[in-house]
N, C-alpha and C positions, 0 to 999 in steps of 0.2 A: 750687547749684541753688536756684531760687527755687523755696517749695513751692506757692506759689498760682498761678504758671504749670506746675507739673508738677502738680498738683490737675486742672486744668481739661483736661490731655490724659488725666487717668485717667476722667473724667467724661463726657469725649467718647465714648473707647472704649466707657464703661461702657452706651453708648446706643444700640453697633452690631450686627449680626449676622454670624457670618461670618468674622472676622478670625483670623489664626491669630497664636498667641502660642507662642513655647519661652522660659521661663526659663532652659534653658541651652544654651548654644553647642554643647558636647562637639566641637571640630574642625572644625566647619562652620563654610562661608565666611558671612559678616557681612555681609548684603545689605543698605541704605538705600535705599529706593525713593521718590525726592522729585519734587513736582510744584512749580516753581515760579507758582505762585501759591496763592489761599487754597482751605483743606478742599473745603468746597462746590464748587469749581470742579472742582478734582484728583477728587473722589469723581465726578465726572459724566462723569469721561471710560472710555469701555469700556477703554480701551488698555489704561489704569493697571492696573484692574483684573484684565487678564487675564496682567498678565506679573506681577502681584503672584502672584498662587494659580499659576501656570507654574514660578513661584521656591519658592514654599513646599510644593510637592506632591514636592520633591524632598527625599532624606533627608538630605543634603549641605550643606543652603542655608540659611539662616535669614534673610529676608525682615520689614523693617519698614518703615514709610511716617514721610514728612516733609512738610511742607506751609509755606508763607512765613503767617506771622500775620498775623492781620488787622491793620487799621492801628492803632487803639488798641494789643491786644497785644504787635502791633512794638514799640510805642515803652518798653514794659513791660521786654520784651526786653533792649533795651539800656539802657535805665535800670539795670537791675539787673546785666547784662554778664552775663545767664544765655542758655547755647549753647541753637543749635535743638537740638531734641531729636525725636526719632523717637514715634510713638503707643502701639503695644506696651509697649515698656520704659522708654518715657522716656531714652532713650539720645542724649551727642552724635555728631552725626554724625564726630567724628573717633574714634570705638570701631568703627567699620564696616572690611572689606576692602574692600569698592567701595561708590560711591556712584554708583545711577542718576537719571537725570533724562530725565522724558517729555518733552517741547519740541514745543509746539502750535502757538504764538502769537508774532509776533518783538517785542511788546511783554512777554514777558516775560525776553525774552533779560537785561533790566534785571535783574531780580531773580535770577538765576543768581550770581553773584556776591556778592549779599548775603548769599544762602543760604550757602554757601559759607564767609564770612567769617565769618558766624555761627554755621556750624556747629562754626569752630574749624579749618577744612580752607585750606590754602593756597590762595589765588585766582587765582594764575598757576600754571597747569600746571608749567611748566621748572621754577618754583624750589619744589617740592615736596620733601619731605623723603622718606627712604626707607620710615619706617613710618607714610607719611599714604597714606590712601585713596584704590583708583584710582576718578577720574571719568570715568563713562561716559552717553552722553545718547543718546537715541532719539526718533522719533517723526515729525512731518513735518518740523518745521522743519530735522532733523537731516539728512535724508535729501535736503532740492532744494539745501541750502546749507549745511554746515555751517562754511564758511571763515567765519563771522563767531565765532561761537563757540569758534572752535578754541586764542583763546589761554588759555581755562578747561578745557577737556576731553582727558583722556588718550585717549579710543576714541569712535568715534561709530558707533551702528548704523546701519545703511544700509538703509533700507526694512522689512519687517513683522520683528518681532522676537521672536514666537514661538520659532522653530527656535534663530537666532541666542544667545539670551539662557543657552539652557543649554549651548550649544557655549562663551560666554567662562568659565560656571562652570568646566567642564570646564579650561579652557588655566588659569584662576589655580589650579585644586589640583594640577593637573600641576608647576604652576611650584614649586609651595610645597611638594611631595614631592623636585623637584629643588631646592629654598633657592635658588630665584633668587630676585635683585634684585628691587628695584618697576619698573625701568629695562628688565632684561630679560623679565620678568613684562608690561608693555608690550608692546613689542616680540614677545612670541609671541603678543597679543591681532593682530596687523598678520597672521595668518597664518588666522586665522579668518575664510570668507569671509561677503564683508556689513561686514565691520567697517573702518574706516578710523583710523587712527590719525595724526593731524596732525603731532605730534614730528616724524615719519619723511620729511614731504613738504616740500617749501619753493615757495613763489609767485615766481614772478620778474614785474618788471614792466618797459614799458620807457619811454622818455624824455615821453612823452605820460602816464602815469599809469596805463596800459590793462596788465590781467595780458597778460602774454606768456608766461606757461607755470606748469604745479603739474604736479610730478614731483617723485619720490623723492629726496632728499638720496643726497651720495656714498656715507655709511656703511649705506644703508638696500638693502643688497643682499638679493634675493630678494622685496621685498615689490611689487607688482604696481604698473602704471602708472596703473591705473583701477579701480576697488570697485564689484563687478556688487552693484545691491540686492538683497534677498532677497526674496521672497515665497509666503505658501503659497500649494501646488498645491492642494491639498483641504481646504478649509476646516472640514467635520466631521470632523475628527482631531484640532480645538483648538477648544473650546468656547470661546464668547465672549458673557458674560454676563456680569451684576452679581454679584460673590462677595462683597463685604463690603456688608452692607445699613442703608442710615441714612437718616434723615429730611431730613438738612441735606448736599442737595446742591439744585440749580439749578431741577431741576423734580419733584422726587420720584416719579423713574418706576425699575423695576426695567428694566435696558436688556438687550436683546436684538438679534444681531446677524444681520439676512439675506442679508448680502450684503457685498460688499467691492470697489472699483476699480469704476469705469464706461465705462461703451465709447460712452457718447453722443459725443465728440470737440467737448465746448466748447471753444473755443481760449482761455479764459481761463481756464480751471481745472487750475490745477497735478496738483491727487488725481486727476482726471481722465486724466495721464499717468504723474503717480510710482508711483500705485496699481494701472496695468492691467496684467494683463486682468482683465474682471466675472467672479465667481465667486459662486453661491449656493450659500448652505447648504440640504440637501434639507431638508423640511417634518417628513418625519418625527422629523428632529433639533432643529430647533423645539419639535416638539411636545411631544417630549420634557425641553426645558430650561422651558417655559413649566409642564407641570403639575408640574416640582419646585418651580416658584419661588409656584406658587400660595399658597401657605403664608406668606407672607409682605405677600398683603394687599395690593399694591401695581397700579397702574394700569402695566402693561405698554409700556416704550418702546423702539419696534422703529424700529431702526439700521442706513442707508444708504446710500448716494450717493443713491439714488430708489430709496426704499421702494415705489413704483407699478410697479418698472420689474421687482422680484421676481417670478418668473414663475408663481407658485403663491400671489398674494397677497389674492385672495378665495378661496379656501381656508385661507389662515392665518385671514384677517379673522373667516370664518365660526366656527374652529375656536375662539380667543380667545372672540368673544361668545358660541357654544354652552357655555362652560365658566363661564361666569356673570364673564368677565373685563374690565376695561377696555382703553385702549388709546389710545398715541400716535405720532407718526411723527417722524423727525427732517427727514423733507423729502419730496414727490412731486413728481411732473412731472404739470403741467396737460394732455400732450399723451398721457399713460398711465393717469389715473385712473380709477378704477371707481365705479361707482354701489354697489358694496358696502363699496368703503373710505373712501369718506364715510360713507355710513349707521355705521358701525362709529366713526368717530370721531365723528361726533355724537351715538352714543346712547351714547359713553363720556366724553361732558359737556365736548367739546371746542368751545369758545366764538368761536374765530378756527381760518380756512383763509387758508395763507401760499400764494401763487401769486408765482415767480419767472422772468418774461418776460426779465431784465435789461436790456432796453434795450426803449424807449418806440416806436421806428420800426423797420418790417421790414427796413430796409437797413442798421440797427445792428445786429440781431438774426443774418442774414444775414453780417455782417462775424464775430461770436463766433459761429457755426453754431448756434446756442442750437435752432432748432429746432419754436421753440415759435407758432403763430401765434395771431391776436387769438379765432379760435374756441375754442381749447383753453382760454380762457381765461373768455368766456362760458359754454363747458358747464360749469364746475370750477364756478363763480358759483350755475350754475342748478341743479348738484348740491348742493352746497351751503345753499344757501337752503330746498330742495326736503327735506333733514332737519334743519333746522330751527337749522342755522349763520346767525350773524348780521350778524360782522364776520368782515372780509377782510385780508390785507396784501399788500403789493406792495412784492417785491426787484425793486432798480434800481441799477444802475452810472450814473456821468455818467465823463466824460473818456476815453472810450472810442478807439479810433482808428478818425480819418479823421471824427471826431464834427462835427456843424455846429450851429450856432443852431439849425436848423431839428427836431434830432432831438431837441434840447431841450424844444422846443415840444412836440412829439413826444408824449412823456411826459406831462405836462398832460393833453393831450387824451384820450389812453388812458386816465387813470387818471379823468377825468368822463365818458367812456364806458362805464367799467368801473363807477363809482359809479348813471351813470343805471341800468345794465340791473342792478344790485343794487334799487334802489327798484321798480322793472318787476317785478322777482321777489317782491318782497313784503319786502323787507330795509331797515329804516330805521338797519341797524346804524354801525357804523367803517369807513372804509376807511382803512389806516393804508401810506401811503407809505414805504418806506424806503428811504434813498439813499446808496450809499458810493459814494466815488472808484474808480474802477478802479485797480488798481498789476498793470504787469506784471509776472508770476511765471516763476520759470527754471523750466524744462522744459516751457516752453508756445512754443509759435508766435510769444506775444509777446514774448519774451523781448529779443527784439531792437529792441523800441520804446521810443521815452520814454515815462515817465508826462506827462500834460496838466501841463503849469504851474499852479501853486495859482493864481493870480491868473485864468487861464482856466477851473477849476471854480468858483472864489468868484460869479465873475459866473454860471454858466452854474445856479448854486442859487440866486442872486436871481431868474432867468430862471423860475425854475419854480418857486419861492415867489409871482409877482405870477401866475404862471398860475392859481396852486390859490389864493388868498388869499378869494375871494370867495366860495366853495365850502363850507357848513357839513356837517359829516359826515364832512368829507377832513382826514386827519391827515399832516404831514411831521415826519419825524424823518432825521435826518443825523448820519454820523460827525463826531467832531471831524478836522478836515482840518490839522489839526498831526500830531496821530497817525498818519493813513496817510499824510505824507508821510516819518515816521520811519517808519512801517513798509517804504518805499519803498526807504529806504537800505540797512536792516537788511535783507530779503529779497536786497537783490542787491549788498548787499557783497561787499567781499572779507575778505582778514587784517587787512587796514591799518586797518576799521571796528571790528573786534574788539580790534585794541589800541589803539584810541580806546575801547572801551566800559570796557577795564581800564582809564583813563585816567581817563574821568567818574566810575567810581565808587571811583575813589580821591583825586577830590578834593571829589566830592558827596556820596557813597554812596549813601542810600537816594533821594537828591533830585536821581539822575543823570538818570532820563528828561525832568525839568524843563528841562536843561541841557542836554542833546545835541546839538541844531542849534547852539546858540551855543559850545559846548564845541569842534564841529568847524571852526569858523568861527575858535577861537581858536589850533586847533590848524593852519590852516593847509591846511583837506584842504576841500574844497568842492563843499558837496553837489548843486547841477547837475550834478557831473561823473555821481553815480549815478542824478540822477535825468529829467533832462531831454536827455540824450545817446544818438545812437540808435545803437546797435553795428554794424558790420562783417558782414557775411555770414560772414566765417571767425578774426571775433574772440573772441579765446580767454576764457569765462568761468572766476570763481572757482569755479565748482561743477561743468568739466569732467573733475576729476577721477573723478567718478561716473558710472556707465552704469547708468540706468536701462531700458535696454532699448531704447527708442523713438529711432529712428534721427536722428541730426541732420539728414538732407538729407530726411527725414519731415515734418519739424519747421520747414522752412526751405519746402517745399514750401508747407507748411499755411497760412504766413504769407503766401504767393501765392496765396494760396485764399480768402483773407481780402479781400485787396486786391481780387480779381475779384469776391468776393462769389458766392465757390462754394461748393454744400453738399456735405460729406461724408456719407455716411452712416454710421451706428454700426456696432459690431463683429458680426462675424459668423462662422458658422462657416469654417473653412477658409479666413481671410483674414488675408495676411504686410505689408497695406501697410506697417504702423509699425514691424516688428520685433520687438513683445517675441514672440507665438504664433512667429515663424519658428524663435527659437531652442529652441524646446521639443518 
């Protein structure tokens, strides 16, 4: 062990609140809870959070966290060939029974692997030994796709993991009363619903490249055709809050959760269908998580799909600043806001309101049912302005489908519309543009489209660079369009990506995401086919073997609703269009 990188994870702990620590095991399972990527990221996410203290509230379990180092550190790391180590005890990850992994993001599918390697834990699932640690991964990425991943991971959760996470406890001390194998010990995780175990399933493809089928292997008798995801029904029966409290995360807010899944029905938002139905937490349980965390001094960050959309949310607002509290939001809807929950984020020293139209023209807007018209957007402005907010930003997709020059333009024009009636209001602040590629995501409507050709958004962001260029006050900011077209692949891969990812990072390692597109280019596999290829009505995806609830000819409908530029309306009580309500 290096002591000056095990130094600086005792000095990290030594600065948190919250965290639980046992010096000893005494027979309980050896939980590693790792985020791949760095502290601050991992500490901002509520999930982590909430299935670490889920883990450690139990007397069985013993729960610790892991994190990928920062990039100086990395390089410390293997300089010196000292394993990751966990934050509590300083422990490598190959001293654990399992090793979980939250999975947010498909750029860091990258670092899963390295993790892994470093931790000392074998990096292909199959050739794992029998007394190395099972890996188990959760989260979104796990749940619309996990076939990319799947040749690192022994178990994958399927949708919220609450429930789930103490029912696999439960099957590995079962296993290890009965001295089964790591193999069979597997193998009874495949019996736990929610859970999906890859081992057990095999992909078949056929002469064109296209999956033609994921079903169970011959020997994997009894384990189910399809993995209903999980989700809770009643959300105040699992507290979801910040339990380990530190300074060094993203935005140093103590997070609080109101709500979970949305029923607005964008057709580009995956959470939008993996996560429903909308469910809120009552207020009174709020109010209850907020005056314990009082104590801690912190500016309150309340967590959403559309914090606006909370049906009790100038009542929260009110309740928060009558308690002498601050407060943030992780996102609202321009076409929900209240004049109370601006006032409350402006007198809690919030400097920028983020308003996300996605798309510039009603007949783009129209095509993703977004919902949102050019009004919703001047009142947010004039609320805004009116407590004494002074810059703005604007989320925006380009490459959108059925997109034209013209909706390009589009954009431009909105966004110096949007900047004149901020000066009209008294605001000489920022208006800060921000513009990502659209990539179609599985379980959405678009599932079944190409993403725009990079050379078709490279022009269509010059397009609206020479719009705004003359315009002082307007800021554009852009993803890198390398990245999301890796993200393109990795979202809708199949197997055959994931044993190209074993691939780069056993011949790059840590400098595999550099190398990927040319990695796959060398390997013979070509990435048009995942990304610019527009699927079949009854072509079978990699990530069919999951039932999210949301009925396929739902799904297929919506993308004809799309085309016509029909609105759906959001969810409602006593309504079965999509499936998941019907089966409950």
């Amino acid at each position: 062990m290096n002591w000056k990188l095990t130094e600086k994870l005792r000095q990290r702990l030594a600065k948190e609140q919250g965290y639980y620590r046992s010096s000893s095991d005494g027979g309980a399972v050896r939980f590693a809870l790792g985020y791949p990527n760095a502290y601050g990221t991992g500490m901002s996410n509520l999930g982590f959070h909430i299935i670490y203290d889920i883990l450690n509230r139990r007397s069985d379990t013993v729960c610790e966290r892991f994190f990928l180092p920062e990039k100086k550190e990395l390089a410390e790391y293997q300089r010196t060939d000292t394993p990751i180590m966990t934050m509590e005890n300083q422990r490598p990850l190959d001293h654990f029974d399992i090793i979980g992994l939250a999975v947010s993001f498909e750029m860091d599918y990258f670092n899963v692997p390295l993790l892994l390697d470093m931790g000392r834990v074998t990096v292909r699932a199959a050739d794992r030994g029998e007394r190395e640690p099972i890996v188990i991964a959760g989260g979104p990425c796990a749940t619309f796709n996990p076939s990319v991943l799947s040749p690192f991971i022994d178990a994958f959760v399927i949708g919220e993991g609450e429930e789930t996470v103490g029912e696999i406890v439960d099957a590995v001390q079962q296993a290890r009363a009965e001295k089964l194998s790591r193999r069979e010990t597997i193998r009874r995780l495949a019996a736990v619903p929610g859970v999906f175990v890859p081992s057990l399933y095999e992909w078949q493809y056929d002469e064109e490249g296209r999956v033609s089928g994921v079903s169970p292997t011959a020997e994997a008798a009894g384990v189910p055709e399809r993995i209903s995801r999980r989700w809770v029904k009643k959300l105040d029966d699992y507290p979801a809050h910040t339990v380990v409290v530190t300074e060094d995360t993203e935005f140093n807010l103590y997070l609080v959760e109101t709500g979970r899944g949305c029923g607005r029905h964008c057709r580009f938002c995956m959470a939008g269908y993996a996560f429903r139905r909308p469910r809120s937490r009552s207020l009174a349980v709020l109010k209850q998580e907020i005056e314990e965390a009082k104590k801690f001094g912190k500016r309150f960050g309340l967590m959403g799909a559309a914090i606006s959309d909370y049906p009790e949310i100038d009542a929260l607002c009110e309740y928060i600043r009558g308690e002498g509290q601050t407060m943030s939001v992780a996102s609202f809807r321009a076409d929900s806001v209240t004049p109370t929950l601006v006032k409350a984020l402006a007198d809690s020293g919030m400097q920028t309101i983020t308003i996300a139209p996605e798309a510039g023209s009603a007949d783009m807007r129209s095509v993703i049912n977004k919902g949102i018209e050019e009004e919703h957007l001047y009142n947010t402005i004039r609320l805004g302005v009116a407590a004494g907010i002074r810059h703005f930003r604007m989320y925006i997709m380009v490459g959108l489908p059925w997109e034209k020059p013209e909706d390009i333009d589009a954009i431009a024009e909105l966004t110096h519309r949007l900047k004149d009636f901020m000066e009209a209001e008294g605001s000489r602040g920022t208006f800060t543009l921000s513009v990502n590629p659209f990539i179609p995501k599985p379980f959405t409507p678009f599932q079944w489209l190409p993403m725009a050709e990079k050379k078709t958004v490279e022009e269509s962001l010059k397009r609206l660079a020479a719009g705004l260029k003359k315009r002082r006050g307007i800021e554009l900011k852009t993803e890198s369009l390398k990245e999301a077209y890796i993200q393109g692949v990795l979202s809708r891969g199949d197997s055959r990506i994931g044993e190209l990812l074993c691939r780069a990072y056993e011949a790059r390692g840590a400098e595999a995401p550099k190398a990927f597109l040319r990695t796959m280019k060398d390997e013979g596999i070509d990435a048009d086919f995942y990304l610019y290829r527009e699927r079949e009505a009854e072509e079978i995806f990699p990530w069919d073997m999951i039932d999210i609830g949301v009925r396929r000819e739902y799904l297929r409908a919506e993308l004809e609703n799309a085309r016509q530029r029909k609105f759906t309306k959001m969810c409602f009580d006593g309504c079965r269009r999509c499936g998941v309500c019907a089966q409950n």
